[in-house]
Structures are given as C-alpha cells and as structure tokens.
SEVEX-711334 format. One record per residue (C-alpha): x, y, z. Coordinates in Angstrom, 3 decimals. Layout:
xx=X yy=Y zz=Z
...
***
This chain:
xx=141.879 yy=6.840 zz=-57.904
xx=140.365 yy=4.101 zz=-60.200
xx=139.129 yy=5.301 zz=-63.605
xx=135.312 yy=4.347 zz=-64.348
xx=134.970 yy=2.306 zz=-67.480
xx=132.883 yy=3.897 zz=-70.114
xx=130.429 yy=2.658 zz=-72.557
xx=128.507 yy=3.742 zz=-75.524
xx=124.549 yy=3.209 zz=-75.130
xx=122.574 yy=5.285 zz=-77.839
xx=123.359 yy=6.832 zz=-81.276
xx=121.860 yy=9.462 zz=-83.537
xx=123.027 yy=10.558 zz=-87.176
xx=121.540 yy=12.718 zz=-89.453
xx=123.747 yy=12.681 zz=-92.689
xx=124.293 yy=13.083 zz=-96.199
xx=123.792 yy=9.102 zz=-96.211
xx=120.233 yy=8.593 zz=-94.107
xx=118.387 yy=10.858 zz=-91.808
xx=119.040 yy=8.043 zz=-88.719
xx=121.418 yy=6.150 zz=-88.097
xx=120.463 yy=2.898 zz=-89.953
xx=119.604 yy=4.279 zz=-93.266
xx=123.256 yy=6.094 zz=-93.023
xx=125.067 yy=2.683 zz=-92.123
xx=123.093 yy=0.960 zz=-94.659
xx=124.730 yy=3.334 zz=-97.378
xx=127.968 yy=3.313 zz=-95.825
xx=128.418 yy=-0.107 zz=-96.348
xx=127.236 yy=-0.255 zz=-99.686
xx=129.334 yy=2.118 zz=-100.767
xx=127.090 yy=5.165 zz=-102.006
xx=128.246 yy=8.444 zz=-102.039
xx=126.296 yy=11.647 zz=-100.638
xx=127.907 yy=14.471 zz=-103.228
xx=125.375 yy=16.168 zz=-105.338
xx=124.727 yy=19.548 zz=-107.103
xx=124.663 yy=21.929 zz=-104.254
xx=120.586 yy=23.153 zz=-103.525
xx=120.929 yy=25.579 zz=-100.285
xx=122.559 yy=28.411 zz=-103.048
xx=123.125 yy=29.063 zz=-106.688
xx=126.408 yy=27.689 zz=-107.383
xx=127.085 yy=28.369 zz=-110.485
xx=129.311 yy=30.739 zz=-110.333
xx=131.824 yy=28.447 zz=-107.868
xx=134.708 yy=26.785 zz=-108.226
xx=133.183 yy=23.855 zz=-106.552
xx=129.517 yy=23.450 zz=-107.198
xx=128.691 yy=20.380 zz=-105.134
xx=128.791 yy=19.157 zz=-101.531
xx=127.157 yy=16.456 zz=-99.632
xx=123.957 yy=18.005 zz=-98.169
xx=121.972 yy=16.421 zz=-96.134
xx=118.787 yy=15.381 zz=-98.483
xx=115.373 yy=16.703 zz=-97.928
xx=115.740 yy=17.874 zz=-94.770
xx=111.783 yy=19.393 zz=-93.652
xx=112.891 yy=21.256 zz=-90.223
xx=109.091 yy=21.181 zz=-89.539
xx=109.252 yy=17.398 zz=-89.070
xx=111.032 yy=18.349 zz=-86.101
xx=110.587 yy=21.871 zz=-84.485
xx=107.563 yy=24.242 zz=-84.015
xx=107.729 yy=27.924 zz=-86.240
xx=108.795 yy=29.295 zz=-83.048
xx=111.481 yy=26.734 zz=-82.171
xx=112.798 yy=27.074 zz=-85.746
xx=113.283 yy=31.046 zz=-85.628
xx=116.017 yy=30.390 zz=-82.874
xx=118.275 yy=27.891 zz=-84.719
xx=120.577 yy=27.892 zz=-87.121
xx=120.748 yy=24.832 zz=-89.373
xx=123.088 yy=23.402 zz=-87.607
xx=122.271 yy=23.344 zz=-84.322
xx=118.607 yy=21.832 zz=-86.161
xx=120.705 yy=18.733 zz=-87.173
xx=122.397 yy=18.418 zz=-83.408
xx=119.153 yy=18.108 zz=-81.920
xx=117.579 yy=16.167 zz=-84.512
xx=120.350 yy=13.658 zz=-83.963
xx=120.948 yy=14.114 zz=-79.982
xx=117.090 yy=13.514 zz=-79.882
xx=117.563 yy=9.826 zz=-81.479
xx=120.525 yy=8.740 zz=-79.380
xx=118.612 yy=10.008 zz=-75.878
xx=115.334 yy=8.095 zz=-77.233
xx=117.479 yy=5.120 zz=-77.889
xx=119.339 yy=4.990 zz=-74.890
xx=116.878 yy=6.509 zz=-72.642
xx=118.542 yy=8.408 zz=-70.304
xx=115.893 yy=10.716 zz=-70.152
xx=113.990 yy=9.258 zz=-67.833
xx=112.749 yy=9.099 zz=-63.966
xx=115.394 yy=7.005 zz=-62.970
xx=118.154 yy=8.690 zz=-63.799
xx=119.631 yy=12.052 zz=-61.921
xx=119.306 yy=14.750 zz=-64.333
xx=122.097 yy=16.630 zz=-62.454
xx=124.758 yy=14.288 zz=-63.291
xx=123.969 yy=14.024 zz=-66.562
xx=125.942 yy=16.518 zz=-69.372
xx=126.021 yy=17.760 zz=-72.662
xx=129.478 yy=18.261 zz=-75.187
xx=128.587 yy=19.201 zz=-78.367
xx=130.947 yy=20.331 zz=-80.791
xx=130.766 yy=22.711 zz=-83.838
xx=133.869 yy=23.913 zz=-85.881
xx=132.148 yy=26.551 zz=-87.358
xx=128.985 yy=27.000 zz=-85.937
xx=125.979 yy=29.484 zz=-87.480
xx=127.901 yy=30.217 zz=-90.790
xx=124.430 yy=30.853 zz=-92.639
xx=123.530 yy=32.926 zz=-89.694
xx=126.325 yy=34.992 zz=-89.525
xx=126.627 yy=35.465 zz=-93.313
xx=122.577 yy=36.688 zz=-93.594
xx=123.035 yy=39.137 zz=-90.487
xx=126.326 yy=40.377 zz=-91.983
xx=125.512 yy=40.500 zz=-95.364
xx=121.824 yy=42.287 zz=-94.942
xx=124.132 yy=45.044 zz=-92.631
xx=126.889 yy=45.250 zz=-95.403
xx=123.780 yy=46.124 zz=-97.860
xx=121.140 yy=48.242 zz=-95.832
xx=123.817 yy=49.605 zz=-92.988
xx=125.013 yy=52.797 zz=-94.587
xx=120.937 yy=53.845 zz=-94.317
xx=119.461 yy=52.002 zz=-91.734
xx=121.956 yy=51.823 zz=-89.457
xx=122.415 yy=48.938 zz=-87.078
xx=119.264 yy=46.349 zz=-87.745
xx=119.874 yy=42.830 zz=-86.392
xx=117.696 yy=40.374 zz=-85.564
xx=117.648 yy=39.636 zz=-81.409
xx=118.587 yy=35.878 zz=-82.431
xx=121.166 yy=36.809 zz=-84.201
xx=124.399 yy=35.864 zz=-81.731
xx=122.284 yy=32.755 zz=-80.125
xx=121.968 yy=31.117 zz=-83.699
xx=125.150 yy=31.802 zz=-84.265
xx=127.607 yy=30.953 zz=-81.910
xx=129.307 yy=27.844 zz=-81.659
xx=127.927 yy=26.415 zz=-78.289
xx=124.698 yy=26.482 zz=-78.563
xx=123.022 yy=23.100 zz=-79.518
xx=124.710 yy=21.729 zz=-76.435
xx=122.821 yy=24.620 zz=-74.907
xx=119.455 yy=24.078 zz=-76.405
xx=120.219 yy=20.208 zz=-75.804
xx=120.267 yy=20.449 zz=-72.068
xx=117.526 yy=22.676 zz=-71.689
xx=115.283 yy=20.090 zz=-73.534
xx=115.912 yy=17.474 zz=-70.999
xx=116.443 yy=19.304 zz=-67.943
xx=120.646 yy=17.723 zz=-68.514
xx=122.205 yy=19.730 zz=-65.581
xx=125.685 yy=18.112 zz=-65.261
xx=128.479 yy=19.210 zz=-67.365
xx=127.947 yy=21.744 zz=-70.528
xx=129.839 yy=23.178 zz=-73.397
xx=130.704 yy=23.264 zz=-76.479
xx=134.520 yy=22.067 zz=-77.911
xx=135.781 yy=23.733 zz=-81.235
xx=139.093 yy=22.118 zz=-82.963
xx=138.236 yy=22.765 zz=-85.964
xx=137.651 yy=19.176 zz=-88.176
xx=138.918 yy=17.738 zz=-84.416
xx=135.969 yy=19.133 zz=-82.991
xx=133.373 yy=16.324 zz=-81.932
xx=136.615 yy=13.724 zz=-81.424
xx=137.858 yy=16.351 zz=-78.749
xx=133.972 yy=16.577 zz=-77.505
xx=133.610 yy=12.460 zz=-76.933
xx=137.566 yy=12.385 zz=-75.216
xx=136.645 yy=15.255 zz=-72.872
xx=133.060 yy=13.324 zz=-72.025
xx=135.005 yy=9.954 zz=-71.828
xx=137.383 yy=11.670 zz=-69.113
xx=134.433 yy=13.515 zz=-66.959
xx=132.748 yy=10.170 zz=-66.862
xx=135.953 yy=8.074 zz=-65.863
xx=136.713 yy=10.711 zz=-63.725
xx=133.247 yy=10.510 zz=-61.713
xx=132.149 yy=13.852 zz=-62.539
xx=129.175 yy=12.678 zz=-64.527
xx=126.804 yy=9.553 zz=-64.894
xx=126.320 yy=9.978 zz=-68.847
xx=126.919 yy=12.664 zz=-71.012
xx=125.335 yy=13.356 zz=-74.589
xx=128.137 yy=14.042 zz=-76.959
xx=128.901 yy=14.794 zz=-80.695
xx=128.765 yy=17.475 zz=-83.234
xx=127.462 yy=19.192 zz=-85.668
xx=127.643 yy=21.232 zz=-88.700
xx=126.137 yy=23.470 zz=-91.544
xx=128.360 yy=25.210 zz=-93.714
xx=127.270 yy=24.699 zz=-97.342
xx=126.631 yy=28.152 zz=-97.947
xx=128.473 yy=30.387 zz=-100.212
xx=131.013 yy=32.075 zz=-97.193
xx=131.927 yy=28.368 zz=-96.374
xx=132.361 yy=27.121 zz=-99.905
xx=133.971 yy=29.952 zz=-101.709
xx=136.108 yy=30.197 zz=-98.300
xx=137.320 yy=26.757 zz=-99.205
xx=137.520 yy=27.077 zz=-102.516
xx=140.174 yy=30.652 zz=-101.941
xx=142.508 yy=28.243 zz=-100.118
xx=142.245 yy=25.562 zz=-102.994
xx=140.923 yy=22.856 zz=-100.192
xx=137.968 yy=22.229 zz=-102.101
xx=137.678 yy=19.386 zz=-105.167
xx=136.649 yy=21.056 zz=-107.967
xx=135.756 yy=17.524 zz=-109.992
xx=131.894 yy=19.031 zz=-110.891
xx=131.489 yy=17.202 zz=-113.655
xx=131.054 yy=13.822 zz=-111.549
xx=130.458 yy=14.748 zz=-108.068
xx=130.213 yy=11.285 zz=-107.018
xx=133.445 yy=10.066 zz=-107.324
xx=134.949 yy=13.446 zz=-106.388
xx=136.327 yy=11.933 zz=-102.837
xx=138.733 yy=9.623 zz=-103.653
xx=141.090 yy=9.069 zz=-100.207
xx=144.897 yy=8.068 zz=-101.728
xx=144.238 yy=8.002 zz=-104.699
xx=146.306 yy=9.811 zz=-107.071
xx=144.214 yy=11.919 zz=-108.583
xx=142.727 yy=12.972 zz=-105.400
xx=142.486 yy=16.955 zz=-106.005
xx=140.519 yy=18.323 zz=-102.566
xx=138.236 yy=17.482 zz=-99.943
xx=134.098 yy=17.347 zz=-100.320
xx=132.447 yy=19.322 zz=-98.229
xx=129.074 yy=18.084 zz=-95.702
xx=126.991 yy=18.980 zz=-93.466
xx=124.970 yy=16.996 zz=-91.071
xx=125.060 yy=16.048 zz=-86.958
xx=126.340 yy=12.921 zz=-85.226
xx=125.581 yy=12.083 zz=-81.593
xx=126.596 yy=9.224 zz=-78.753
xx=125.848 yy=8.598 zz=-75.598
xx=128.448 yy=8.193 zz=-73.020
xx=127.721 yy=6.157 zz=-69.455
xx=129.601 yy=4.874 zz=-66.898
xx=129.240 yy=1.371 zz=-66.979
xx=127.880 yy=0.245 zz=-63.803
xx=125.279 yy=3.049 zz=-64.254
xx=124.469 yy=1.620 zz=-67.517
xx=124.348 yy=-2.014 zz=-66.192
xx=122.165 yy=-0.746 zz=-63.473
xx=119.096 yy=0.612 zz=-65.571
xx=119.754 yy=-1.998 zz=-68.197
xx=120.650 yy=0.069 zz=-70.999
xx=122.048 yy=-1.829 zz=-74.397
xx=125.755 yy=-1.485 zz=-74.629
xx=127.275 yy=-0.991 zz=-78.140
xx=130.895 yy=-0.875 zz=-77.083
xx=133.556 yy=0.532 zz=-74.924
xx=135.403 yy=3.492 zz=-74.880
xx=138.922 yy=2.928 zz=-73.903
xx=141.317 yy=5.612 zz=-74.474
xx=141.342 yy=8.963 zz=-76.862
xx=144.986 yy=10.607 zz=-77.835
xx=145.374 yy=14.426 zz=-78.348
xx=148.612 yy=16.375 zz=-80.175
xx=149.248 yy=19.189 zz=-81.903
xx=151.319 yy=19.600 zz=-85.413
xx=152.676 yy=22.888 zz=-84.943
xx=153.469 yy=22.960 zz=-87.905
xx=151.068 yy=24.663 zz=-90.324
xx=147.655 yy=26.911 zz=-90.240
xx=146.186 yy=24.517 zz=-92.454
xx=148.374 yy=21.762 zz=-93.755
xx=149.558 yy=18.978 zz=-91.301
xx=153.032 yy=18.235 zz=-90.924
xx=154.301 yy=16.060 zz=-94.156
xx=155.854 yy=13.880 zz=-92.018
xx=152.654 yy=13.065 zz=-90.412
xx=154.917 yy=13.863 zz=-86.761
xx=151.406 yy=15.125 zz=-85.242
xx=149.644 yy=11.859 zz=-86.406
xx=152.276 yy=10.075 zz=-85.282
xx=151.916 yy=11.819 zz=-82.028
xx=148.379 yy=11.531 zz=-81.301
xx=147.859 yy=7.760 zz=-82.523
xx=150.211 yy=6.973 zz=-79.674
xx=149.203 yy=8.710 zz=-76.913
xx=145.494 yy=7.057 zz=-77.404
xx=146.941 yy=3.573 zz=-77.538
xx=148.946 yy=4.801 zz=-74.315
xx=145.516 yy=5.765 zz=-72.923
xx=144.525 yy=2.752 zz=-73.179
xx=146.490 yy=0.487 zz=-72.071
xx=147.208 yy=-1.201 zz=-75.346
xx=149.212 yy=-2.234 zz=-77.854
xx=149.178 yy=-1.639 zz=-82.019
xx=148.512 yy=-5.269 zz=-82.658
xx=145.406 yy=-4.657 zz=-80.686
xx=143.756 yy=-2.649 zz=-83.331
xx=141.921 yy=-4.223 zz=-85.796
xx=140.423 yy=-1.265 zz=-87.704
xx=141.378 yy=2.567 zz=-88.391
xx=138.478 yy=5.144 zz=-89.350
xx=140.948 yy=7.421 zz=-91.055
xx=141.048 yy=10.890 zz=-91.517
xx=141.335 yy=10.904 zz=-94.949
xx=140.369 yy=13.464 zz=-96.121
xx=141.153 yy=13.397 zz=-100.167
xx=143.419 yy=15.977 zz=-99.661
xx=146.937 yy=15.860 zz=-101.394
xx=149.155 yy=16.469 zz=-98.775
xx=147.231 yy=15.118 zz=-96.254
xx=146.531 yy=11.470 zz=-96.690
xx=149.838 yy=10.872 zz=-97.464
xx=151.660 yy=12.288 zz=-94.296
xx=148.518 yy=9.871 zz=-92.434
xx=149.578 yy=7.115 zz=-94.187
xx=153.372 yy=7.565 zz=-92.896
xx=152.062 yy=8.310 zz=-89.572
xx=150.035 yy=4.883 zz=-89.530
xx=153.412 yy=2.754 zz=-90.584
xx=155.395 yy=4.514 zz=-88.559
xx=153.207 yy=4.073 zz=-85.195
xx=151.637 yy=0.283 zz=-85.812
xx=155.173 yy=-1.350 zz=-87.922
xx=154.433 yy=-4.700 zz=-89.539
xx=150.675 yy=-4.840 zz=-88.020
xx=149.890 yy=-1.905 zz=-90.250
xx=149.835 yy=-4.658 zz=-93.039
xx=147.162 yy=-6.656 zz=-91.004
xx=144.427 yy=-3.692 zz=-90.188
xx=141.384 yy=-2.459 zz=-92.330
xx=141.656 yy=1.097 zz=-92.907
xx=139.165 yy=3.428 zz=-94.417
xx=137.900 yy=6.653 zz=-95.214
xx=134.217 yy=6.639 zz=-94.912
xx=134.434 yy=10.584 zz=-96.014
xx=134.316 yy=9.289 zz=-99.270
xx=130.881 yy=8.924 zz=-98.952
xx=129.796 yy=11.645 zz=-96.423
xx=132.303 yy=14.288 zz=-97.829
xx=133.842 yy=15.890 zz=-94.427
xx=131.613 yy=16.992 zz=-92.100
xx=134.147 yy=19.698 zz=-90.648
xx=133.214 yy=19.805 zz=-86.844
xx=130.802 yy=16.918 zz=-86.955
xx=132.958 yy=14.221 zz=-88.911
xx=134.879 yy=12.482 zz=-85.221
xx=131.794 yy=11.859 zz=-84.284
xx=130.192 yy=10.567 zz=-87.334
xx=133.398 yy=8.396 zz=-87.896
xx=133.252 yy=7.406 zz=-83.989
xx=129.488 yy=6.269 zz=-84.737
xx=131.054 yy=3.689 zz=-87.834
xx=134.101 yy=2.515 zz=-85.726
xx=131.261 yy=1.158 zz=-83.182
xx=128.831 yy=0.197 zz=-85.697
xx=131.511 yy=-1.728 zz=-87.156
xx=132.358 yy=-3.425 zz=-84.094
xx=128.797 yy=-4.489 zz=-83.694
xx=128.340 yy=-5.629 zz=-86.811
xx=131.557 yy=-7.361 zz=-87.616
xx=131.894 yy=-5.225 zz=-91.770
xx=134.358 yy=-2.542 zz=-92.567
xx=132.536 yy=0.241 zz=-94.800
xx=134.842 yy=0.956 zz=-97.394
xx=136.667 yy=3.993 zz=-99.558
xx=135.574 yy=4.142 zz=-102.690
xx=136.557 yy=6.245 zz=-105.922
xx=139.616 yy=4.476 zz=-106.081
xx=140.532 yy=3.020 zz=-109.557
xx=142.842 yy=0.450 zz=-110.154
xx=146.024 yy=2.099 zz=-111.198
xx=145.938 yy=5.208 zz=-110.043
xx=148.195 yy=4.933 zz=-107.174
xx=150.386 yy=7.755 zz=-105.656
xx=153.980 yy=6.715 zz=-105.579
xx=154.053 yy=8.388 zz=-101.971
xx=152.045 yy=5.831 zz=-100.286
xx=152.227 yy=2.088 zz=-99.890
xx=149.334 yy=0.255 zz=-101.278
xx=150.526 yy=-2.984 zz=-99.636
xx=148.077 yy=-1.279 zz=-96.663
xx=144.534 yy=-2.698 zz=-96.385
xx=142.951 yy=0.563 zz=-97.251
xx=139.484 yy=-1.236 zz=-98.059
xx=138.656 yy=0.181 zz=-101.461
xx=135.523 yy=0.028 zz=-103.168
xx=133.667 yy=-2.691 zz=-100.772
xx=132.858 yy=-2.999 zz=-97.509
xx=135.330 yy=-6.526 zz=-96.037
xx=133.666 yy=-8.415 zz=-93.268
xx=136.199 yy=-8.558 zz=-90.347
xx=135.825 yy=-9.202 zz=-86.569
xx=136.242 yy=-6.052 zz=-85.122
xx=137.352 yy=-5.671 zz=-81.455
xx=138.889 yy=-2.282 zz=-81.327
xx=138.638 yy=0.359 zz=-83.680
xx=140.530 yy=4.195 zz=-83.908
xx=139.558 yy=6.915 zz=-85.108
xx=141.358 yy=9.937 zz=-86.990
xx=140.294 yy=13.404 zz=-86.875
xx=142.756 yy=16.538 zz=-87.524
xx=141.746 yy=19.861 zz=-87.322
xx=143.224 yy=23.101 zz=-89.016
xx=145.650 yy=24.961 zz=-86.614
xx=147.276 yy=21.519 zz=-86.478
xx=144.844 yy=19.820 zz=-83.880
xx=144.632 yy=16.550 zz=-83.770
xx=142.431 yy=13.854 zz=-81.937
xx=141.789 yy=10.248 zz=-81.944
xx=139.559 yy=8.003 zz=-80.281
xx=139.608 yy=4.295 zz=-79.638
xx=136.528 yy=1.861 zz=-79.342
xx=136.204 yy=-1.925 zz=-78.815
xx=133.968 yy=-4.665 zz=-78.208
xx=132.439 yy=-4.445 zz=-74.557
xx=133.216 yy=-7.151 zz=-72.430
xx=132.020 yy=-8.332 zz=-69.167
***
C-alpha cells in the first residue's frame, strides 16, 4: 500500500505569548517570557506562586452564557484555537466531505478546575446535602471532550478522540492523525491540545513532588533549560491546534501549505513514574524510530524543538539522548527550548512546539532559550551543542523534530520539513 503524504495547512494558538498565532511567534522570537504572578487563585500560600497564564483571556469574546456553562477552561482554549486553524485553512467548507474529515485533540489532564469545584463543594456541603452536582459536571471534565465539542461545531464526522500521554499528549494526537491520513482513513483531521491546570490541585500537586520552580522572586527568568541553576519546570496553560491534509486533497482545493509531515517516533522509558531514564535510553529510543519513519537520516535535521523542560534530571538525560542518536551532526543543529517562554503546557506543549518547528521552517529563525547566563553551566552537559540561548539565530530550516515526554515514561516526537513539490 503507498502511504499518502501529509501536509500542514492551518494553525491556531492561544498562549501565554499571544492569543493567535502571530502575536505568540512574534514573542517567541524575541525572546519574552509568559511567567507572571499567578491571577486564577490566591497563591500566597504556595510554594510556587507563578505560572504562565494565558493573559486576559474574556471567554465572552468567544462563546455565548450558555456555551460557556458547558466548558471547562480548557476545552475554551481548544476551540478558541481549533476555530483559527479551521478559519485559516478552511476546511470547513462546501467542498470538502465532512465525513472524512476528524478531530484528535489531546488533554493530559483535562477539567482540573472542574473537577476540583465539584469535588471540593461535595467535600464541604456533602455530609448535609448529600450528593449535589451540577449535570455538566463529567462533560466539563473529562479529558475528550473539546475534540467532542470540536466536531459537533463543524459537522467533522470522520475520526474522533481524544489521546492522553501525559506532557506527550498532543505529539501522540498529531502522529496518530498523520497515520489515519497516510493511511487513507481520513481527508484532514484537526489536531492538537489543550490545557488548564493553574489552579491550586494542579500547582500544589506539582509543587508535593518538587517538579515545580519555586524562583518567585523573578518569575521571568524562572525557566532556564540546562542551565545549572535550573531548579523545576513553569507551569502553562493555553491550546495549540494544526491542521492535517492529505496532500493531493490539499492541492486540490488550493489550500496554503506550511510544511510536511514526515515521520513521528513513539517509546516508552520504563523506567520511572515521573523521572525519565538518566541515560536518556527512552529519548534515545523515540528520536530514532521517527527518523526511521521517515525515511531519513540525522544529518537531515536541521533543528530540534526540545523537550526541555528546566527540570534537573531531565534535560540532561535529553541532552545525552541527542549526542548519542545524531553523533558529530549534533554539533551542527539549533536546539531549543521554547518552554522557556511558554512554561510547559502539560498536554498542550507537542503541539505548541510542533506549531514553532513549522513556523520556523517557514520563516527561516530559530526562537531561542533564554534565562541562560554565561557561566552557569552544568558539568553534565556539553555546551559545545548549539542550544540557541538568549536570541533567536536565523537558519534555513528544512526539517525540524520535536520532543515531548510524558510522565509514566511516554515519549513522542514528531518531524516536520519544508514541503516540496
């Protein structure tokens, strides 16, 4: 059977960095960071007491009263971006068969705010009024449900679901759309994630397991990807979507192609419930299976979106994984952690990151990770790598992978290049 090729022909982001797409490139490149003072909760009391939230979000902008009752935040920002990526690439339209058309969304949480108000108002008012929850409660909450609301929007009939892998999520979301497409199963499918977890069950859940950075006193240069003083992840929030089409489907209506999708790698650590292997065996793994996927070689990668988390243990068993895998060429690619800027967007962070390894491919600059000062190195990784700190490097892009790995040891990555005839 011959494989379909693949392309991507919209995008939608709503971030900590820009409530589309552009605005959140535009501050990607220029290196500013979305961590603040946290404003969904009081704080205070934390042992982290910032995130990256998405800023001045009005849910009215988008959704009716009515609409608004039946999501959880969210699933607000899936739609909100899955609604910009279908306008852009218009799929939604006369000419194209609804029925072959699907939506994969992915959450790693889900409704956390949901499920903490509904639990919480039952842990306080049980014991005398008994069993009081509201009807919306489980469809808010559960994980699958923006893909859900999604297709009933549009009418999408073809394939739908939602993919949870933890912080693998929305890069497990985008590989499973890439192989319905290629497999002729579907003619386009609307794919990403989201996530909403800034509230105090997600942040003080972080915090008991010491994953959290706890640097309030300058939130901004909290994320600092291999650096040595690097002392937890920053938690986000926010939604990132693409559009997947087989090519000839895409040529047909004459839909703008961004770039290709060409092969996407999947492993598993088992190793750790949370930390992955310090050997970075999984990474290892997974980095070669998607360059076997596609048909190519490590000297055909110009640029790695790590996963980079800020994480002590973790960016240091990547950056072993990366030598190991891509040898001498590991001197010659850009590598960067755009999480220092967006903080980690748990479920929704692939496909943010898979959104910046095409951008970057279209626009020929490599956002950079910042927060790194000159000196403070960790003897444990090798700084002769091009890790692009501090400022975006203008480089011809013309294939890009991505990192993403999840806790329970699941990891994903995706690779992207320049669409050619």
């Amino acid at each position: 059977m011959e494989l379909k090729r693949v392309v991507v022909t919209g995008l939608g982001a709503i971030t900590p960095l820009g409530h589309d797409v552009a605005s959140t490139w535009d501050n990607a490149v220029n290196g500013v960071s979305g961590a603040g003072p946290i404003t969904h909760f009081d704080a205070s009391k934390f042992k982290t007491q910032f995130a990256c939230e998405v800023k001045d979000f009005d849910a009215s902008k988008y959704f009716d009263r009515k609409k608004i009752r039946t999501l959880d935040l969210y699933a607000q920002y899936g739609l909100v971006a899955a609604e910009q990526a279908i306008a852009e690439s218009g799929i939604d339209s006369e000419n194209v068969d609804h029925n072959r058309v699907g939506v994969i969304f992915a959450a790693g949480i889900g409704g956390l705010h949901t499920f903490e108000e509904e639990a919480g108002y039952f842990a306080v008012h049980g014991a005398e009024q008994g069993p009081k929850y509201n009807p919306f409660f489980i469809p808010k909450m559960i994980a699958d449900i923006a893909a859900g609301h999604i297709s009933m929007e549009h009418g999408f009939r073809g394939p739908n679901f939602g993919v949870v892998s933890a912080c693998a999520s929305s890069t497990n979301a985008i590989i499973d759309s890439f192989n319905y497409i290629r497999l002729g199963m579907a003619d386009a499918i609307v794919t990403g994630g989201a996530e909403a977890a800034v509230y105090p069950a997600g942040v003080g859940g972080f915090n008991s397991m010491h994953a959290l950075s706890t640097r309030n006193d300058d939130p901004a240069t909290a994320s600092r990807p291999f650096s040595a003083s690097r002392d937890g992840f920053v938690i986000g929030e926010g939604g990132a979507c693409l559009i997947l089409e087989e090519l000839e489907h895409a040529k047909a209506r004459g839909a703008k192609i961004y770039a290709e999708v060409v092969g996407g790698g999947m492993s598993a650590d088992a190793y750790h419930i949370t930390a992955t292997h310090p050997e970075g065996l999984g990474a290892t793994l997974v980095m070669t299976n998607a360059l076997k996927d596609a048909g190519m070689k490590p000297e055909d990668i110009d640029y790695i979106n790590v996963h980079g988390t800020s994480t002590p243990v973790g960016d240091v068993s990547e950056a072993k994984a990366i030598k190991e895998v891509f040898g001498e060429h590991a001197y010659k690619l850009n590598i960067s952690s755009t999480k220092s800027m967006t903080g980690h967007l748990l479920g929704a962070t692939g496909a943010l990151e898979a959104l910046f390894c095409v951008k970057t491919i279209e626009n020929g600059i490599v956002p950079p990770t910042i927060n790194h000062v000159e000196g403070d190195n960790d003897p444990e990784i090798d700084y002769n790598l091009n890790f692009t700190f501090n400022k975006a490097q203008k480089r011809e892009v013309k294939a890009a992978l991505s990192n993403t790995f999840g806790f329970g040891g699941h990891n994903a990555s995706l690779i992207v290049k320049k669409y050619e005839e």
